[in-house]
N, C-alpha and C positions, 0 to 999 in steps of 0.2 A: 504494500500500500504506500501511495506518496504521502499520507495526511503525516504530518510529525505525533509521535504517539502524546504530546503534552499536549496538543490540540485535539485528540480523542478522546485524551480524559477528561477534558472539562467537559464535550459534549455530552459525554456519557454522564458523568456527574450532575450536569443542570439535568437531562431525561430524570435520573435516579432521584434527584433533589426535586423535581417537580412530581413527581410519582409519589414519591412517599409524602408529600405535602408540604415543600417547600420548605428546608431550615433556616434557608436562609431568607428571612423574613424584612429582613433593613430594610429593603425600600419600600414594604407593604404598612399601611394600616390596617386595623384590627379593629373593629367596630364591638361592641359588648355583645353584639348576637353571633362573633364570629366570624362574620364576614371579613374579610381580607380585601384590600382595593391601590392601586397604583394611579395616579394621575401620569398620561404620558402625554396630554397635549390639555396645555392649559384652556379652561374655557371663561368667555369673559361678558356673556350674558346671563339673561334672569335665570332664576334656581325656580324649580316648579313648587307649588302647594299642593296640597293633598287633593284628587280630583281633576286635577288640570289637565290637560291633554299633552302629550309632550310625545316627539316623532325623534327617532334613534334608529341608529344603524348597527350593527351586533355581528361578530360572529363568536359560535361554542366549541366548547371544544370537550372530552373525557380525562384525557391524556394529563393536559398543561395545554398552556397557551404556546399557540403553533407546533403541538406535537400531535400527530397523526393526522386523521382526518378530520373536518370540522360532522358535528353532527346537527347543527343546524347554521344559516345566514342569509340575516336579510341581505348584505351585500352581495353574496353570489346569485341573490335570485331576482335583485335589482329593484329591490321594493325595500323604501326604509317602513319601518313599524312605528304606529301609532298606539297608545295606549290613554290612557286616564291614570295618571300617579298616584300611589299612595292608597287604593282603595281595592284592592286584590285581584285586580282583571288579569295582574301577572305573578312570576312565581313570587316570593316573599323578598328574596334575595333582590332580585330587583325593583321592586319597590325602594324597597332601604338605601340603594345607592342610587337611584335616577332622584329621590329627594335630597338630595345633597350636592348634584352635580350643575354646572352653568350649562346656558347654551354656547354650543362650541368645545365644551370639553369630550375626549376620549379616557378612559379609563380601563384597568385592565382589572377584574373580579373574577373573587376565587370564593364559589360558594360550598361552604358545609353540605351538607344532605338535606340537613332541617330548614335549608334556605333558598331549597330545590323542590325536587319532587320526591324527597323522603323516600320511605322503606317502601314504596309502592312503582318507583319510578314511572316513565311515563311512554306509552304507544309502542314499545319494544325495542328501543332507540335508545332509551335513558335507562340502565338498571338502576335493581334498587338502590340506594343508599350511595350515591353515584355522586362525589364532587365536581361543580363544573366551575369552569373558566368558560369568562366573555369578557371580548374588548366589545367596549360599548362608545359609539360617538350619539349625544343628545344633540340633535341640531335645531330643534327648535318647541321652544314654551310657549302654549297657549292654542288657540284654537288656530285650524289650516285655512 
């Protein structure tokens, strides 16, 4: 192989380190329900209230973020998502961090099970008890 073996081990490392749930945590927050979240592009509009409609673009992942294949995006299907904030039209995990984020930001979230679709997972695509990662971009608060 041409890869130098010190550049394998990190990759393997971040796989292993994002598989097992991340130890290294430094650049994440940690919300009191467990949720995990990275700001990777600042956003510098309104923050939604509870009920608001707010349109985001997503993709998920099983794995870690950008490991393996996504199992859901609205970006690859060229449709951003609309929802209503804050009042359970989505899973819990995202509720909790689309109220906290601006318009224009991207964020990367790492939800627990319980901030997912729990021990029951979801359409045979999600198993049960199944931690997901989403980079999520809010692009816009309020009605379309």
């Amino acid at each position: 192989s041409n890869i130098p073996s010190t550049m394998f081990g990190s990759c393997l490392m971040r796989v292993c380190d994002m598989r097992l749930g991340g130890s290294d945590t430094s650049a994440y927050t940690t919300t009191t329900t467990g949720l995990k979240y990275k700001i990777t592009t600042e956003g510098h509009g309104a923050s939604p209230v509870r009920g608001q409609s707010v349109t985001a673009d997503y993709d998920g992942w099983l794995s870690g973020f950008d490991l393996g294949e996504k199992f859901d995006s609205s970006i690859d299907r060229g449709e951003k998502f609309t929802f209503r904030a804050g009042i359970g039209e989505v899973i819990p995990g995202w509720d909790e961090s689309v109220l906290s984020m601006r318009e224009g930001e991207t964020r990367e979230i790492k939800l627990p099970p319980h901030l997912g679709y729990g021990k029951n997972g979801a359409g045979g695509v999600i198993p049960p008890n199944a931690t997901l990662y989403f980079r999520m971009t809010l692009h816009k608060v309020g009605d379309n």
